[in-house]
Every structure is written in structure tokens, then in C-alpha cells.
N, C-alpha and C positions, 0 to 999 in steps of 0.2 A: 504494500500500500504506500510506503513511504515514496520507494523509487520510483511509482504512480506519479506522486505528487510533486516531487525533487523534479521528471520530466514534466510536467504539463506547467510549472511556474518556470525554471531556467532554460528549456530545452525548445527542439524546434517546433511541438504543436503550441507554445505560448506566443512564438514569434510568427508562427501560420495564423494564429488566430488573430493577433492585433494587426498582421497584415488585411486579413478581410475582411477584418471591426473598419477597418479606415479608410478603405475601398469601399464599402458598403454607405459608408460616412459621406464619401465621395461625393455617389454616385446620387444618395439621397439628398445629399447636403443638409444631415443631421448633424450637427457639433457634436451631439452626446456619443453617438458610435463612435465619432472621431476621440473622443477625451477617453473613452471606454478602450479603445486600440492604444492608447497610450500607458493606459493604468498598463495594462499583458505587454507593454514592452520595457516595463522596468526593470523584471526580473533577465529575459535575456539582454538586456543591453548592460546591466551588471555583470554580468556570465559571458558575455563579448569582452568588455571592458576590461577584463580581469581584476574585477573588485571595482576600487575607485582611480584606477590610473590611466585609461584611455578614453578619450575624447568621446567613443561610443555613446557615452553616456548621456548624450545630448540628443537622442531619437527621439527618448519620452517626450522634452520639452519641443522637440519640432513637431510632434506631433500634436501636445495641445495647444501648440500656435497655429495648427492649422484646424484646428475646431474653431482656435479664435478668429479666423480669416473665415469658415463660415456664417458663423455666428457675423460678422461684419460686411456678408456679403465678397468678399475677395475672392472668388475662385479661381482666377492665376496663377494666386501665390500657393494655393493650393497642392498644383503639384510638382513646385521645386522643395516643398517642406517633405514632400514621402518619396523624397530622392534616397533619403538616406536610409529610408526604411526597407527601401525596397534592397540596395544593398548588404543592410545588416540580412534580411532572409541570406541572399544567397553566400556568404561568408556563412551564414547556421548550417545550411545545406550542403556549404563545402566542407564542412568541416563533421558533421554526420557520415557524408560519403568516406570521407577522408577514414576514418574510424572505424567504419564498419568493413573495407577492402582492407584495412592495414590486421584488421580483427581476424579476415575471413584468410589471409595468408595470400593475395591476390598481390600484397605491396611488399 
């Protein structure tokens, strides 16, 4: 249960999901999905980040800046703010892959 939980707060389905909390947010231009994909990317972008030392850790707040750009009507800015999110996915995805070939005896 634990490692349930340890994956679904720092791991890829937390960073899959506030990716589609904010796409979703997007596409509705609901600010709440958008701040709701931000809360689920706290935990991976601390877990990117390596604790408190890399810059990573500034997805969350780009991302409630861009509930605040709905909330204010801005959809532009919209989406140079899920630039970065979209990146942290695929660094989580490379690094699952990465993992699981080096696991399987493939690397």
C-alpha cells in the first residue's frame, strides 16, 4: 500500500495526472483544474528536483500562474506556462524507461 502511495504522489501517474488536470484546465478554461494540476505536481517536481536544489521546482508555481492567466482571461500566456510541464513529463518518462530497461538487463 505504501509503494501505492510513494508512486501515485512522486512518480509518473502524479505527473500524468496534473498533466491532464491542466490540459483539461486548458481546454475548459477552468483555473480550478489548472491550480488542481499544480497541487499533483508538487510532489514530482520535488522528486525531479532532487529535494530543494533544482530549479524544477518552479512547474507548480507556473502552473498556478497559468490558472491565474485564466482566471484573467490571458490564454496566450497560457501555453508558454505548460512549456515546462510538458517537459518535466517527458524527463519522468525518461527516466521510468530509463529504469525499467536498465532493470530488465536490456542496458
Amino acid at each position: 500500500m505504501e509503494v501505492f502511495l510513494i508512486q501515485f504522489t512522486f512518480g509518473l501517474p502524479a505527473i500524468l495526472l496534473a498533466l491532464l488536470l491542466s490540459l483539461a484546465g486548458l481546454i475548459a478554461k477552468k483555473p480550478l483544474l489548472l491550480a488542481l494540476g499544480g497541487l499533483f505536481s508538487i510532489g514530482p517536481a520535488y522528486y525531479l528536483g532532487g529535494g530543494l536544489r533544482l530549479p524544477v521546482l518552479i512547474v507548480p508555481l507556473l502552473l498556478f500562474g497559468a490558472a491565474f492567466a485564466v482566471y484573467k482571461k490571458k490564454t496566450r500566456w497560457l501555453w508558454i506556462l505548460l512549456i515546462p510541464l510538458g517537459l518535466a513529463v517527458l524527463y519522468m518518462a525518461f527516466l521510468y524507461i530509463y529504469v525499467f530497461l536498465q532493470n530488465s538487463g536490456a542496458i
